[in-house]
C-alpha positions as CSV (number, residue, x, y, z in Angstrom):
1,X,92.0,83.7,86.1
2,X,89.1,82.8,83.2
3,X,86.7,83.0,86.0
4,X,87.8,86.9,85.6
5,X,85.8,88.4,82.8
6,X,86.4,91.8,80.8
7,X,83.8,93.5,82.7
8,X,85.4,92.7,86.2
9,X,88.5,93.6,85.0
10,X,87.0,97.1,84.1
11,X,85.0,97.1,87.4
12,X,88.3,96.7,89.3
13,X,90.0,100.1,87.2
14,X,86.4,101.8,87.8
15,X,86.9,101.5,91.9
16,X,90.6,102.2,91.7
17,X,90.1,105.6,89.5
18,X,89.3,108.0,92.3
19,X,91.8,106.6,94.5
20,X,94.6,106.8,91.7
21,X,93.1,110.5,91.7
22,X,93.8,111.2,95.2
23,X,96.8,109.9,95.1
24,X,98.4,111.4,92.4
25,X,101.3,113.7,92.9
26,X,101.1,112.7,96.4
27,X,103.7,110.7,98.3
28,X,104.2,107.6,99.8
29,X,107.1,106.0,102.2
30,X,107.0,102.4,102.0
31,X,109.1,100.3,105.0
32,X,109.7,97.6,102.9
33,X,111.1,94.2,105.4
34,X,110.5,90.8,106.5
35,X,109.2,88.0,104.8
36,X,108.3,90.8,101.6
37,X,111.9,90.6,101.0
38,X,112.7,87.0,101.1
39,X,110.0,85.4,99.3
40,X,110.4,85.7,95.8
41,X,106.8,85.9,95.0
42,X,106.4,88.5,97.7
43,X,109.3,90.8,96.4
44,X,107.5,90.1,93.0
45,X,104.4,91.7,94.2
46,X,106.1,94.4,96.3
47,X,108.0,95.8,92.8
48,X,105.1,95.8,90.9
49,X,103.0,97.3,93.4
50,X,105.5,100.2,93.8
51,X,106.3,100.5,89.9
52,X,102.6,100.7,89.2
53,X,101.6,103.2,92.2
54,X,104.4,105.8,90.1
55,X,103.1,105.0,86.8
56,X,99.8,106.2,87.9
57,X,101.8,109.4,89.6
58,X,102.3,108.4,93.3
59,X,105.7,109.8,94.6
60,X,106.7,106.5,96.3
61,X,110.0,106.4,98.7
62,X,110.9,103.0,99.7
63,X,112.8,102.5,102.9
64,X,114.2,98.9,104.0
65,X,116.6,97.2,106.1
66,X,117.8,94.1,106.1
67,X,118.0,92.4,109.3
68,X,118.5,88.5,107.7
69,X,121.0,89.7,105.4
70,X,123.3,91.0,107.8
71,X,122.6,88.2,110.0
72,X,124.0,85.6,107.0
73,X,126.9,87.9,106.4
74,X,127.9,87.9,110.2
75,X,127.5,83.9,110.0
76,X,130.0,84.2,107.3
77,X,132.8,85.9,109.2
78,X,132.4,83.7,112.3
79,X,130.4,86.5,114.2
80,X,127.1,85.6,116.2
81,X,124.4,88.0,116.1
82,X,123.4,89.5,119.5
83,X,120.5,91.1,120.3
84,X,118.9,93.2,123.2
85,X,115.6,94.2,123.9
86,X,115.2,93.7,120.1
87,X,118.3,95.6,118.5
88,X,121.1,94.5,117.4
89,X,123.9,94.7,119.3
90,X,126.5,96.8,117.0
91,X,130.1,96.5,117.5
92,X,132.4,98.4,115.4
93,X,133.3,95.1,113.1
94,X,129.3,94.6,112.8
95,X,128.5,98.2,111.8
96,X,131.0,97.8,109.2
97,X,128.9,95.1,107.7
98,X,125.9,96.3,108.5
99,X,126.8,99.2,106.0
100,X,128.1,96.8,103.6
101,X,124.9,94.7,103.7
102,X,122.7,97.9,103.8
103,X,124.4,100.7,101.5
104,X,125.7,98.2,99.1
105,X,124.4,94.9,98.5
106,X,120.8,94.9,99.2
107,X,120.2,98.2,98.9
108,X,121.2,98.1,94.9
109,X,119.7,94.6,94.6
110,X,116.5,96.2,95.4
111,X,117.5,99.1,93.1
112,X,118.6,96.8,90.0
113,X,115.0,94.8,90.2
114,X,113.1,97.4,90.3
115,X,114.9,99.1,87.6
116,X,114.9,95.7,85.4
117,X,110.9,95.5,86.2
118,X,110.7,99.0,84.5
119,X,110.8,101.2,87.1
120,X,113.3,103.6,87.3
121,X,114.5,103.5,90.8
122,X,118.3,105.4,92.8
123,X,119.6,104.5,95.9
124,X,120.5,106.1,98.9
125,X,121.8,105.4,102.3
126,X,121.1,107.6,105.7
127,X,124.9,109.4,104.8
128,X,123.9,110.4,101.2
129,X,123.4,114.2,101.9
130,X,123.3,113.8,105.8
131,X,119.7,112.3,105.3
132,X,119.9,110.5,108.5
133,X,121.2,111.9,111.1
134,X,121.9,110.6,114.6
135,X,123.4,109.9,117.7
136,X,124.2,107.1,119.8
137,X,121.1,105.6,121.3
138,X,122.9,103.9,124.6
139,X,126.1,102.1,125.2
140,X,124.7,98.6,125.6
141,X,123.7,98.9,122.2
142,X,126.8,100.1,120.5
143,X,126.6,101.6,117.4
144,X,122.9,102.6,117.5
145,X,121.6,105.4,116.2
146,X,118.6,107.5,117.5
147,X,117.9,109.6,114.5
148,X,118.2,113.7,115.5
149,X,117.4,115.2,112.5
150,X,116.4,114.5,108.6
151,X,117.6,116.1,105.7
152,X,115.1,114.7,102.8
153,X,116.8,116.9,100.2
154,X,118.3,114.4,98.4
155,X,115.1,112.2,98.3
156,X,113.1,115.3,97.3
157,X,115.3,115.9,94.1
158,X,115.0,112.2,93.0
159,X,111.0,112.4,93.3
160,X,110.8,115.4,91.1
161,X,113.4,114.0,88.5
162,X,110.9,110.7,88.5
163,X,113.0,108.2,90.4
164,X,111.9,106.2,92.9
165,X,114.1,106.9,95.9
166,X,115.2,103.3,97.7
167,X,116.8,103.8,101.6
168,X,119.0,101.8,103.2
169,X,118.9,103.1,107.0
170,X,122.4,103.8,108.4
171,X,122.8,107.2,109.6
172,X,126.0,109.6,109.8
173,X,126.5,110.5,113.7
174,X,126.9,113.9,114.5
175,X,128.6,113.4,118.1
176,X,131.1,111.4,116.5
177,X,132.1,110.4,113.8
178,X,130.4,106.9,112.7
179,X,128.2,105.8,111.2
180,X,125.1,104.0,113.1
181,X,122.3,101.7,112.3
182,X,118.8,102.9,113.0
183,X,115.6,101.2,113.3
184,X,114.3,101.3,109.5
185,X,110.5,101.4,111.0
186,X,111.1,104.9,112.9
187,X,113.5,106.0,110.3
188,X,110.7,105.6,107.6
189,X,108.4,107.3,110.3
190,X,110.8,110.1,110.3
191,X,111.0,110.7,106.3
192,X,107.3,110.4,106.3
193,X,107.1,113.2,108.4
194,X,109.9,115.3,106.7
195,X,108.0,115.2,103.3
196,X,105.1,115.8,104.5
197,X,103.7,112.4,103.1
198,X,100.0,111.2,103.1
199,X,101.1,107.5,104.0
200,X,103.3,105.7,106.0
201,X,103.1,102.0,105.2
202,X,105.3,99.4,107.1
203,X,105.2,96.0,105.7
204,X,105.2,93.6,108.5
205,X,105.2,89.5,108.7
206,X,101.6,90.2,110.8
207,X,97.7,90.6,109.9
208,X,98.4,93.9,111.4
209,X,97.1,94.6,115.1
210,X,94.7,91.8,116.4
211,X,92.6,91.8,119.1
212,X,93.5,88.4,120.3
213,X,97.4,87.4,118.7
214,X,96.3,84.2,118.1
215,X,93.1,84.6,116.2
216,X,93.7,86.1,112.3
217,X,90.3,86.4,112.2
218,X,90.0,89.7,115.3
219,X,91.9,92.2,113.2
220,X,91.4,95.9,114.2
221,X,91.3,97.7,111.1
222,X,91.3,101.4,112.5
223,X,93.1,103.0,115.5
224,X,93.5,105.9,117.0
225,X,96.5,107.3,118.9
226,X,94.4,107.9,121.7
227,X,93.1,104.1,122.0
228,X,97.0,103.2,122.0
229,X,97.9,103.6,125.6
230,X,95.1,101.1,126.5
231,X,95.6,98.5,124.2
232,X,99.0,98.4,125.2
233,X,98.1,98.1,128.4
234,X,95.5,95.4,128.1
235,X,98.5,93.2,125.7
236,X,96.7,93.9,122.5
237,X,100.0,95.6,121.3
238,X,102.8,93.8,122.9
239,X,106.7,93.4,121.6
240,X,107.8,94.5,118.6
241,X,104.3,95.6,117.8
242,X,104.9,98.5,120.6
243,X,107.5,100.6,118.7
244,X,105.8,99.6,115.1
245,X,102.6,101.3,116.8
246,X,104.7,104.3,118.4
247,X,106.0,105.0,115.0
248,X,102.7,105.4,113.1
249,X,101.8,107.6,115.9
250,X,104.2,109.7,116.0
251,X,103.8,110.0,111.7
252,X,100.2,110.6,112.6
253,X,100.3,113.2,114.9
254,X,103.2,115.2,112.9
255,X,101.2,115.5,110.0
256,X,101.1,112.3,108.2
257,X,97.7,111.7,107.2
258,X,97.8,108.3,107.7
259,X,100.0,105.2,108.9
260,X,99.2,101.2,108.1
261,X,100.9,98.5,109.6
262,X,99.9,96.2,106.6
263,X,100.7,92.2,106.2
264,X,103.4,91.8,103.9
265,X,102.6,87.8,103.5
266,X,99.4,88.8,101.3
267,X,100.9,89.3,97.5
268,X,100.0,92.9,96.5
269,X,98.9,94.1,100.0
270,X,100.0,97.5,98.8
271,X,98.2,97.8,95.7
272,X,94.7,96.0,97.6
273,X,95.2,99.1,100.4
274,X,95.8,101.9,98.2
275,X,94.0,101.3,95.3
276,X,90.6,99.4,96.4
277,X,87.3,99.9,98.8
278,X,88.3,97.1,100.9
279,X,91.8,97.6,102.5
280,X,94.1,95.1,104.5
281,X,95.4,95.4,108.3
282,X,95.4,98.1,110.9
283,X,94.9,102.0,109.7
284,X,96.4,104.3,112.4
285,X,94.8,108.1,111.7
């Protein structure tokens, strides 16, 4: 970093100053997933980037899931994961440890480093004051939730006592009584929308949206809902990009100023998007 002199350093805080002034008091859902949480480095980056953003006044909610985690956990028991059309099939033995996974362990790992990195951070899951709740999405998925309804009480009174709110989706049913696991992408979209927040960010293991899926180098840094139905259509957004992109439009058009489907492989990619002139992956608004 000696290449780095005092003056840069300043220069950097300069360009940052009016965006830590828009930001302040504002709030932020961050779907935090993927590679972000495995790497050590990554997660590094990730905590820091959050702990900083509320330093500086940034009401930041940080949703997650925990797909590998659950997946090691089921390997442990003797259980194969199954998937279709990209969800995991849940079984009544694999919901209960996809709530273990989600609710317990990695949801107050998470909490712990944050909190041991200086931040002051709480838990919750989707049942913690009926936050999330759902109903069953379709049989061949089993215990999948389509979330109904969102109570962001809980998370409202931990941003205004200065915590960091950290949520692990698994919903409480209301047409029976389970619980489910929800997609943590559309259940971030949904608390985005519930408190009225001026970003939705989903950490993903992509550049963001790229013209051609093979070349880094053809990201498209701005969409709008409209262009969404034709780049869909011409295979721009294919697979698990589709409901990623449905989800930040949906934010978008209920209010969420904007939604970023940003590359959680690049250390700090939070920090570089909030904070700075130049911004990293695809901004849907």
């Amino acid at each position: 970093m000696s290449h780095f002199s005092n003056s840069d350093r300043a220069q950097v805080l300069v360009e940052a100053l009016p965006y830590i002034q828009t930001f302040n008091g504002k709030t932020i859902v961050v779907k935090y997933g993927g590679n972000a949480m495995v790497s050590d480095e990554l997660r590094t980056a990730v905590i820091s980037d959050i702990i900083l953003l509320s330093l500086i006044g940034v009401r930041v909610v940080v949703v997650h899931g925990g797909g590998p985690e659950i997946s090691a956990m089921l390997r442990k028991i003797g259980k194969e994961s199954k998937f279709v059309d990209g969800l995991r099939v849940t079984d009544e033995e694999t919901m209960d440890v996809v709530q273990q996974v989600l609710c317990g362990k990695v949801n107050k790992d998470l909490v712990a480093t944050l909190n041991r990195t200086g931040g002051k951070a709480i838990g919750l899951c989707g049942m913690d004051g009926g936050l999330f709740q759902a109903v069953k999405l379709d049989e061949k998925y089993g215990q999948v939730g389509a979330v109904t309804r969102v109570e962001p009480g809980a998370v409202v009174d931990c941003l205004n006592a200065g915590y960091v709110p950290v949520v692990s989706t698994v919903a409480q049913g209301t047409d029976a009584d389970v619980a489910y696991n929800v997609n943590a992408d559309t259940a971030a979209a949904k608390l985005a929308i519930a408190l009225g927040a001026e970003k939705l960010i989903l950490l993903t293991d992509v550049r963001g949206l790229l013209r051609d899926p093979k070349d880094e180098d053809t990201l498209i840094p701005v969409v709008h809902p409209s262009d969404v139905p034709g780049l869909v259509k011409d295979g721009v957004i294919q697979g698990g990009m589709i409901p990623k992109v449905d989800c930040c439009v949906e934010a978008v058009r209920s209010g969420v100023r904007r939604a970023h489907i940003l590359d959680g492989r690049i250390p700090h990619s939070i920090l570089i998007e909030m904070l700075s002139d130049s911004g990293v992956g695809t901004m849907i608004l």
